[in-house]
C-alpha positions as CSV (number, residue, x, y, z in Angstrom):
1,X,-41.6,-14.8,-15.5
2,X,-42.0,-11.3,-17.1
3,X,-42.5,-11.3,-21.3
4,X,-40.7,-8.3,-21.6
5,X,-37.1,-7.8,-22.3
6,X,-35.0,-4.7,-21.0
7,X,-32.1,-2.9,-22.4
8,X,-29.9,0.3,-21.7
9,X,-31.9,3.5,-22.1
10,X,-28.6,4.8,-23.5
11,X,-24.9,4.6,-23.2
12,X,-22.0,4.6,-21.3
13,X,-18.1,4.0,-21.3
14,X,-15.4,2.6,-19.0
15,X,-11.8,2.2,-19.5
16,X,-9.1,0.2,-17.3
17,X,-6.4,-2.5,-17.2
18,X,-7.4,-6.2,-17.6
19,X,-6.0,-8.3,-14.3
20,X,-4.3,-11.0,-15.9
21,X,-3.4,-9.5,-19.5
22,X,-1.9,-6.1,-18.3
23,X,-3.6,-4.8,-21.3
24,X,-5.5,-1.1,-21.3
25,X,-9.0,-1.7,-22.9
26,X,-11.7,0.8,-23.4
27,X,-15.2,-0.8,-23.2
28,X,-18.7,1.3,-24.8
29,X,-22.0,-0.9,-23.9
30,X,-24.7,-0.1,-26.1
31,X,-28.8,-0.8,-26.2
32,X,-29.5,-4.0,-28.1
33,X,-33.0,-5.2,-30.1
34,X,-35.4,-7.3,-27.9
35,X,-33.9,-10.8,-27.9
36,X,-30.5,-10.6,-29.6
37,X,-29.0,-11.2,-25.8
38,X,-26.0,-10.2,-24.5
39,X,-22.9,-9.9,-26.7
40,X,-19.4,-8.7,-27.5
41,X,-18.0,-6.9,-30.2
42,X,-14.5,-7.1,-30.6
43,X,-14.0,-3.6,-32.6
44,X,-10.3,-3.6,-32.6
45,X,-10.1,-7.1,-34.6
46,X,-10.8,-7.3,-37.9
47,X,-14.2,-8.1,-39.3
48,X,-15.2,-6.7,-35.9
49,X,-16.0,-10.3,-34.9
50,X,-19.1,-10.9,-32.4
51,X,-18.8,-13.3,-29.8
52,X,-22.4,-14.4,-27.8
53,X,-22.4,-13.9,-23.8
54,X,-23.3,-17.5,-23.4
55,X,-22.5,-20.7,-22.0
56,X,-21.7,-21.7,-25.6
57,X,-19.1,-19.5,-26.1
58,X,-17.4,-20.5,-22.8
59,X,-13.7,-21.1,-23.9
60,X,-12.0,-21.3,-20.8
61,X,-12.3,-21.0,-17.0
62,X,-9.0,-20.7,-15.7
63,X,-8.8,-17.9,-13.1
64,X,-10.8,-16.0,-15.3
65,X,-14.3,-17.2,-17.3
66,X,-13.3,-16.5,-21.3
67,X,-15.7,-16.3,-24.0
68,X,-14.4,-17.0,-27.8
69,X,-15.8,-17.4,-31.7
70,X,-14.5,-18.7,-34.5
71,X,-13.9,-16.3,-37.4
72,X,-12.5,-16.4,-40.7
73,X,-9.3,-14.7,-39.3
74,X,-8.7,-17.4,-36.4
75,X,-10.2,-17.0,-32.6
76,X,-11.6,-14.1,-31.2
77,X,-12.4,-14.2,-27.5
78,X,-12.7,-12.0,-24.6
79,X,-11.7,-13.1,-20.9
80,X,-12.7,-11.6,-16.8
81,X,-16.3,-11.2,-18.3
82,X,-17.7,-11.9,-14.7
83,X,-18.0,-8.6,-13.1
84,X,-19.7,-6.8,-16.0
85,X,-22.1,-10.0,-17.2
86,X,-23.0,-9.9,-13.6
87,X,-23.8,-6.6,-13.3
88,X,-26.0,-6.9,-16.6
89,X,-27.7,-9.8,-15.3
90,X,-28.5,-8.2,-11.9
91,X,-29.6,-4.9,-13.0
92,X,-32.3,-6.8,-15.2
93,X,-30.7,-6.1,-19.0
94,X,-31.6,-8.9,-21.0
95,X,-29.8,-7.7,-24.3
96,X,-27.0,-5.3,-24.8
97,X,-23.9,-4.7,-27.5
98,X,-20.8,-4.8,-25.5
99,X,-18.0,-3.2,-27.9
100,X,-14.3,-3.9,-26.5
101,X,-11.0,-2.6,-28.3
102,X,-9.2,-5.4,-26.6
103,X,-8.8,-9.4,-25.2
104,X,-10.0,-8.4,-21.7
105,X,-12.8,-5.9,-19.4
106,X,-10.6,-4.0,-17.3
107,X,-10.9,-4.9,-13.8
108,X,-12.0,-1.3,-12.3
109,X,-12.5,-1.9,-8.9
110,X,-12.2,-5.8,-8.5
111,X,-15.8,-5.8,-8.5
112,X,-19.2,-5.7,-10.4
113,X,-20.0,-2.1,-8.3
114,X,-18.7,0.1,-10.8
115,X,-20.4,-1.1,-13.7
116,X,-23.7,-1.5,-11.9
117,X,-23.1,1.9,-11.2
118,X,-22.6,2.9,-14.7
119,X,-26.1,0.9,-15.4
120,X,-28.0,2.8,-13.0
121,X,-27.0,6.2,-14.5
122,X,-28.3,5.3,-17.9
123,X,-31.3,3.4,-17.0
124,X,-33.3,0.5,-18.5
125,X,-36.2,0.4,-21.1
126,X,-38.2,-2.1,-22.3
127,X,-36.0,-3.4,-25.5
128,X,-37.5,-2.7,-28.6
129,X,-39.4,0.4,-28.2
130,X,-38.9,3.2,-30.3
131,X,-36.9,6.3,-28.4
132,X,-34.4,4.0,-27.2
133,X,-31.5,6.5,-30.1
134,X,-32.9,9.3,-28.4
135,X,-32.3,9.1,-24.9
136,X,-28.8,7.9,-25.5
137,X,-25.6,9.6,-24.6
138,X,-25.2,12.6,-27.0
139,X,-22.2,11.0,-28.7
140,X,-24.2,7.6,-29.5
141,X,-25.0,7.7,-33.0
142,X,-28.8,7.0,-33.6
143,X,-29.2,3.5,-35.3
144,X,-25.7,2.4,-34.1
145,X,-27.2,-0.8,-31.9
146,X,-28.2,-2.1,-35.3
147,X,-25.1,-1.3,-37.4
148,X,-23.7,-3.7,-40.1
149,X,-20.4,-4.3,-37.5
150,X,-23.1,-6.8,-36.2
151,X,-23.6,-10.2,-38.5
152,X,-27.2,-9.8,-39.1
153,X,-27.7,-13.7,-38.8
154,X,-26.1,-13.2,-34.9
155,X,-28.6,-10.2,-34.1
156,X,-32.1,-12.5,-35.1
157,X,-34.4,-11.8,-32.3
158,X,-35.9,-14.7,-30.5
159,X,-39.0,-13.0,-28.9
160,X,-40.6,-15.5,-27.2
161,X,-40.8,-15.6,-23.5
162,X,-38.5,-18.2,-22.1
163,X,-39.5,-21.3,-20.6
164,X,-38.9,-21.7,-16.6
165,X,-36.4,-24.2,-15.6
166,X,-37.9,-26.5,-13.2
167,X,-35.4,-28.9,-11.0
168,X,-36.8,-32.1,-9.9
169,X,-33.9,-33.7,-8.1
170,X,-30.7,-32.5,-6.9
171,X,-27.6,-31.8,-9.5
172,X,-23.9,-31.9,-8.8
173,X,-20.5,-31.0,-10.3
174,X,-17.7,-32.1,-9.1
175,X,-13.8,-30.9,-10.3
176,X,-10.8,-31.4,-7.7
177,X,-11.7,-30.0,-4.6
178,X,-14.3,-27.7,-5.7
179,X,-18.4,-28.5,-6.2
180,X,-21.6,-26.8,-7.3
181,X,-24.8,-28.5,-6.4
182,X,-27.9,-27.4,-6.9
183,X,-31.3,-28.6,-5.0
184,X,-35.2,-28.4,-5.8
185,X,-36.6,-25.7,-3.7
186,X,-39.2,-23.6,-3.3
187,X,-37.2,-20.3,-3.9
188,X,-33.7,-19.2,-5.2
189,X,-30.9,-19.1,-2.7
190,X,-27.3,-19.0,-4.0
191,X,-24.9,-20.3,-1.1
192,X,-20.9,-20.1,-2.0
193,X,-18.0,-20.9,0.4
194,X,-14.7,-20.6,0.4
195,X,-11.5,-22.4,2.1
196,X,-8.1,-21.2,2.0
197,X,-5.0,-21.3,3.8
198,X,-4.7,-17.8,4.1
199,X,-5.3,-16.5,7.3
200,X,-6.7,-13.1,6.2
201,X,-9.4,-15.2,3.7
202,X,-9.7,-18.6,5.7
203,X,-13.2,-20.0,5.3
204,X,-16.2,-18.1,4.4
205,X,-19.5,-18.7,3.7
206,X,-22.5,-16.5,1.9
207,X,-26.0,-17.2,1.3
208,X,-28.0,-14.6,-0.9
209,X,-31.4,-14.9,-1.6
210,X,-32.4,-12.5,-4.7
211,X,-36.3,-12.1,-3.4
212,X,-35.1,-10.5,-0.3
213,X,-31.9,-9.3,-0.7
214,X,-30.8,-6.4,-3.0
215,X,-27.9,-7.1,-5.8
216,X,-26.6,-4.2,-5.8
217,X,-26.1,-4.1,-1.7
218,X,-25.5,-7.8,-1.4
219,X,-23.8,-8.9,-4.4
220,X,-22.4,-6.2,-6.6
221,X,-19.5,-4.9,-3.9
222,X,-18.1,-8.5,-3.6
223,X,-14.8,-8.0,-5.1
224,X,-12.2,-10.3,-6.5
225,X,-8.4,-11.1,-4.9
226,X,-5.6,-12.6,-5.8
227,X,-2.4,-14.4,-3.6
228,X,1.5,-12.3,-4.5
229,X,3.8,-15.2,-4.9
């Protein structure tokens, strides 16, 4: 596992409609210090509340994975994070400042594709190193990644080079009709299946296996779909 963290080499900016919400939302992602993580900034809220891209900020999972903090002003959350955490996650950026002026990302496409995109015309540097201002997008203001809107206490670095997860014996969750197991192996392999009554989505079945099989070919394209009533 590599020691070094990656982050934008500058910035970019996407704007849409959020699927379930209906709501327009404009979203600006940012290059973020070594080891802060992944994050949202809720700019249009007051106090410009922060809320970590973790599984400990996971509010709800109803048709849509929603991430919330608790301020001083009530809740502040953000909801259809998928697509874009994805896309951060599969690109390689370990920490980033997310700023959204709304409750949810816009759903672009349907898929993580356009914001990979978006990543790959920036780039990625190692996080930390000095420059990063400089090669941003001419209307990012130098030193803005570290600006007061972010709770110092939030933006601590944790620098130290995580420790590998190692599975000794199979693990299952169960809920309804739906599973997720995972197995000791000897590499990663993701396999995800699908059963509906639908004719046009019926069953369907995917394995990806990250050492052999690009994200951004394999995964990034998949795109979301709802059922009209």
């Amino acid at each position: 596992m590599s020691s070094v963290y990656y982050t934008l080499a500058g910035m970019f900016e996407r704007s849409g409609v959020g699927l379930h919400s209906g709501i327009s939302t404009n979203v600006r992602v940012l290059p973020a210090a070594a080891g802060v993580g992944r994050y949202f900034v809720r700019v249009d809220l007051p106090g410009k509340p922060v809320i970590p891209a973790n599984i400990d900020a996971v509010s709800a999972t109803t048709l849509s994975t929603e991430l919330s903090t608790l301020t001083q002003y009530g809740k502040a959350s953000v909801r259809t994070v998928e697509h874009l955490l994805a896309a951060l996650a599969g690109s390689g950026v370990d920490n980033a400042q997310i700023e959204i002026d709304g409750p949810e990302v816009p759903l672009l496409d349907g898929s993580a594709k356009v914001w990979l995109e978006a990543l790959q015309e920036v780039g990625l540097v190692a996080a930390g190193v000095q420059g990063i201002e400089d090669k941003a997008h001419d209307s990012f203001t130098p030193g803005q990644v570290r600006a007061t809107l972010t709770p110092p206490h939030l933006l601590t670095p944790s620098v130290t080079t995580p420790i590998p997860f190692v599975l000794n014996e199979p693990v299952s969750v169960y809920h309804g009709d739906a599973f997720v197991t995972a197995l000791p192996a000897p590499k990663t392999r993701f396999t995800y299946g699908i059963d509906f009554a639908l004719p046009a989505i019926g069953k369907q079945w995917y394995s990806w296996t990250p050492e052999k099989d690009n994200f951004a070919d394999a995964i990034a394209p998949a795109r979301t779909f709802g059922l009209a009533d």
